[in-house]
C-alpha positions in Angstrom: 98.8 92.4 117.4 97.5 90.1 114.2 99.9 91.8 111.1 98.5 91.1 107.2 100.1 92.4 104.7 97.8 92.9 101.6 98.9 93.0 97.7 96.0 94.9 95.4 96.8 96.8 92.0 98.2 100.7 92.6 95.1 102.0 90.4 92.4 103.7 92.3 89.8 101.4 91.8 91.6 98.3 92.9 92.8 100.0 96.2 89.2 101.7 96.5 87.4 98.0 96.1 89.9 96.9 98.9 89.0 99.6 101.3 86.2 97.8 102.5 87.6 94.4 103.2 91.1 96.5 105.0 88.6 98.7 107.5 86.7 95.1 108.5 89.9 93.3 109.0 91.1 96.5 111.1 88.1 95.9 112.8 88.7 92.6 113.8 92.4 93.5 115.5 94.8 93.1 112.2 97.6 95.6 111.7 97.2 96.5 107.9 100.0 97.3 105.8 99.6 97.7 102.1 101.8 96.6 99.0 100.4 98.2 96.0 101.9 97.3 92.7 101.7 98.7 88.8 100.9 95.1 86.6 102.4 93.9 83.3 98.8 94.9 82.4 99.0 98.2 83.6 102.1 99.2 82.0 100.7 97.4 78.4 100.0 100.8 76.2 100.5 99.0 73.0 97.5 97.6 71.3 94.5 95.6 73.1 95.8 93.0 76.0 95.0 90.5 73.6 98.2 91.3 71.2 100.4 90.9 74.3 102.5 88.2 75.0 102.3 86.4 78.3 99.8 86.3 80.6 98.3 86.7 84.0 98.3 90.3 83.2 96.9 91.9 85.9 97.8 89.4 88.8 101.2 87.7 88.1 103.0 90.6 90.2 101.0 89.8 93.4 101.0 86.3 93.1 105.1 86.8 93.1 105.2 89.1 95.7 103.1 86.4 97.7 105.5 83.6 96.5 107.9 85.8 97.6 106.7 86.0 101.6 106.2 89.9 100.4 102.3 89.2 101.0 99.5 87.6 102.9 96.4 88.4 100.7 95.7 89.3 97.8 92.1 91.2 96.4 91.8 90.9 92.8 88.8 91.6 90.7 88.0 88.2 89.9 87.6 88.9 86.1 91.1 89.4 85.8 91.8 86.3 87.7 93.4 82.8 85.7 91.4 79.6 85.9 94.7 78.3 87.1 96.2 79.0 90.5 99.6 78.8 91.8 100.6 76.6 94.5 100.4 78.1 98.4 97.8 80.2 97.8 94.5 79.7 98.7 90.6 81.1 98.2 89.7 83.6 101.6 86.6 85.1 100.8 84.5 86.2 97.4 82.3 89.2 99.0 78.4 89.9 97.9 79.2 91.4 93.7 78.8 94.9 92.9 76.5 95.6 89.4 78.3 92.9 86.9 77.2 94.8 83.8 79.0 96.9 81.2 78.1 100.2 80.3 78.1 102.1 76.8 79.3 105.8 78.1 78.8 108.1 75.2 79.5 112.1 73.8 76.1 113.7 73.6 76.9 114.0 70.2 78.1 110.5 69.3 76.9 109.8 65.6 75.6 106.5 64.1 79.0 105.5 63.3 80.6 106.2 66.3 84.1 105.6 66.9 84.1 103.6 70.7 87.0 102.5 72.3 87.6 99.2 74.2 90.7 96.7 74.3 88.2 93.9 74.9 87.7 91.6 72.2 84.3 89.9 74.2 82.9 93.6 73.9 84.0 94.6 70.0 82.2 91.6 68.4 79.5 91.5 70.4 78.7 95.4 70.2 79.7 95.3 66.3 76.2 93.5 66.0 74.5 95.7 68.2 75.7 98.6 66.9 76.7 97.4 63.0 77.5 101.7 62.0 80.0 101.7 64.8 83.6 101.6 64.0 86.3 100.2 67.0 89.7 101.5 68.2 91.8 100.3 71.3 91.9 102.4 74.2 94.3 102.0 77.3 94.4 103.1 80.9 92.4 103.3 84.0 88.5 104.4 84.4 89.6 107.8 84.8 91.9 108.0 82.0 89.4 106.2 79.4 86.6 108.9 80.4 88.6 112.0 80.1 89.6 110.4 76.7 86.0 110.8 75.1 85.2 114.0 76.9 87.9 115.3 75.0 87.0 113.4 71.6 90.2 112.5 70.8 92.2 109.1 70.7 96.0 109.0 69.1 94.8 111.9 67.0 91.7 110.6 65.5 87.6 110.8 66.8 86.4 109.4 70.0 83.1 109.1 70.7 82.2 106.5 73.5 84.0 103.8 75.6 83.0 100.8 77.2 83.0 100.3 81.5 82.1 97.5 84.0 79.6 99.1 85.6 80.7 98.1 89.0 84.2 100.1 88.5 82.0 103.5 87.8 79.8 102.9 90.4 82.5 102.2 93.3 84.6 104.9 92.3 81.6 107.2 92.3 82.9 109.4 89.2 80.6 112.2 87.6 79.6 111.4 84.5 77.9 114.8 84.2 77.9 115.4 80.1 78.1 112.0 79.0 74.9 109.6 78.0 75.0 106.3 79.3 73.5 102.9 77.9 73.3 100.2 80.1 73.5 96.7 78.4 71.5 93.9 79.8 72.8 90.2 80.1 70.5 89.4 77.3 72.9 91.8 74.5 76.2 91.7 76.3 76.6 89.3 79.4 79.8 90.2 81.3 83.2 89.1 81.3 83.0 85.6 83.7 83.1 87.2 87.2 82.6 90.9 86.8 81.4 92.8 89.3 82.8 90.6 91.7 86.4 90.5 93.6 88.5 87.3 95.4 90.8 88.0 98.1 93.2 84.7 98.3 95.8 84.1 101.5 98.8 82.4 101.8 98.6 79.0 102.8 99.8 79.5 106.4 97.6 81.9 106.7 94.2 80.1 107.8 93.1 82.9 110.4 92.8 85.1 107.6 90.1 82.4 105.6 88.3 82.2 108.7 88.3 85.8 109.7 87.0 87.1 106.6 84.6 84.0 106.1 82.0 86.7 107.4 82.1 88.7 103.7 82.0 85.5 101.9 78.4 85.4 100.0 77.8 82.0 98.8 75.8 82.8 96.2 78.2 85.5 94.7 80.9 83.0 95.1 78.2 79.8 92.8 77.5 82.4 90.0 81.0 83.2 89.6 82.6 79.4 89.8 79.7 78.6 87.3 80.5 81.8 84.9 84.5 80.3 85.1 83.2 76.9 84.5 82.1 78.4 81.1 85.0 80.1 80.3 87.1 77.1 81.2 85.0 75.1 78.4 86.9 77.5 75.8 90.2 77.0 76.9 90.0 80.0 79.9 92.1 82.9 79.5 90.3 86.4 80.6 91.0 87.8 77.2 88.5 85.2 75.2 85.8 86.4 73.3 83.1 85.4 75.7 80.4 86.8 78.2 79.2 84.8 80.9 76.6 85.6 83.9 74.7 84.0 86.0 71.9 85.3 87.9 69.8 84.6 90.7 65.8 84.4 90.1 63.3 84.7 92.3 62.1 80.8 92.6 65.7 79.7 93.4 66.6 78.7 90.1 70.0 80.5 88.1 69.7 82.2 84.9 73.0 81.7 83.1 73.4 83.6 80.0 76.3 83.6 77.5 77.9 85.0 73.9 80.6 83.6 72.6 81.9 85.2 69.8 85.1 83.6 67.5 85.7 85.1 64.6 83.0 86.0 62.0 80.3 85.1 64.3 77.9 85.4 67.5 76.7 82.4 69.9 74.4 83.4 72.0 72.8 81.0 74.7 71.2 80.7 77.6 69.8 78.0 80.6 67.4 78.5 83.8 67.4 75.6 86.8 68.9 74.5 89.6 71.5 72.0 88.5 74.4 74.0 87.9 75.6 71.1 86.0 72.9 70.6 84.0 73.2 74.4 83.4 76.5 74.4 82.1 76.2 71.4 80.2 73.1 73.0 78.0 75.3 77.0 78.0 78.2 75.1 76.4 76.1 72.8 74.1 74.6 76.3 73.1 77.6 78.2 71.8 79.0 74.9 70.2 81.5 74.0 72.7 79.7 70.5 73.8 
């Protein structure tokens, strides 16, 4: 009997999204045991992630417990994942992305100057233009925690009216939003954190026969829009909790669509690049939003 033992974030999301790749590994004669662990991210209730010292935040604990011989693969969501990876650990498999976009989710009664919470600087500047009455607090916690927070309109004693979601964690949870109003935002206002929507299992070195048995979830294309999104965020210095959206998108003629917003401090850089060179694409994204 094959044995893998597999390292994911304790939050229901994170083991939900891994579900899927556990039952096709089952499938293919692996013995699954599960390590499921609470981040330095997780356990952060103190302001946004960006005031917090370190980083890494939501993968450093399974990339030690893999150092450690405590693991043999890890599923992130890629978003969360740093440019830079640690030695004896390599890529497995980036599965076909679930919905990479960020929804607005909303009180029915949310005034013009709504209060909405979100701990992601990317989202606050960007939505501060869209939405120039709203005012922004930081919210912590998972999905779950975040939604029950504006049903009940309250956050650290003061008005809550709407928070900000990855689409892809609402949709694979399945939650009811029953009550709420929800905005979708398209790539053109707020294109996604680099990677969204989209998760990265990673094996231990040694462990080939796990790369080449989940080689059959690996979408290629998935796994070009995301390097290419990364690519982006690496031409600002990287780090998940930078002020930028990137996505790129497949189009019908073969060609990418990558769209981006950068937004430093006191201002918005939008840009955006269709082809087939993914070179030339990032070269004219980065020239775009000043960073060329």
């Amino acid at each position: 009997m094959k044995r893998v033992t597999i390292a994911t974030r304790g939050s229901a999301l994170a083991v939900g999204q891994a579900e899927p790749m556990v039952k096709f590994l089952q499938s293919k004669g692996y013995e699954v045991s599960w390590r499921k662990f609470s981040t330095s991210g997780d356990q952060w209730l103190l302001g946004p992630l960006d005031k917090a010292v370190g980083g890494g935040f939501f993968t450093k604990e399974l990339e030690d417990a893999m150092a450690a011989g405590q693991a043999d693969l890890l599923i992130h969501s890629l978003k969360d994942v740093s440019l830079e990876r640690p030695a004896g650990i390599i890529p497995a498999c980036i599965p076909q992305r679930e919905d990479p976009s960020d929804w607005l989710v909303m009180r029915a009664d949310a005034p013009e100057d709504m209060v909405i919470g979100t701990s992601a600087v990317r989202r606050e500047r960007v939505l501060s233009q869209l939405f120039p009455r709203a005012r922004f607090t930081w919210i912590r916690g998972n999905v779950q925690t975040r939604l029950q927070r504006v049903r009940d309109g309250i956050l650290r004693e003061e008005p809550l009216h709407a928070t900000m979601l990855a689409a892809a964690g609402l949709k694979r949870l399945g939650l009811d939003l029953t009550g709420l109003m929800v905005r979708p935002m398209s790539p053109a206002e707020l294109p996604s954190a680099p990677g969204q929507g989209a998760l990265l299992a990673e094996a231990r070195a040694d462990r080939t026969d796990l790369v080449e048995a989940l080689a059959e979830l690996h979408d290629g294309m998935t796994a070009r829009c995301v390097t290419l999104e990364r690519q982006v965020l690496a031409g600002i210095g990287g780090g998940c909790q930078q002020p930028l959206g990137a996505l790129a998108t497949p189009q019908a003629d073969g060609s990418l669509l990558l769209q981006a917003a950068y937004a430093p401090e006191g201002e918005l850089r939008r840009a955006e690049a269709r082809g087939t060179d993914d070179r030339d694409l990032l070269a004219r994204v980065l020239q775009g939003i000043g960073l060329s």
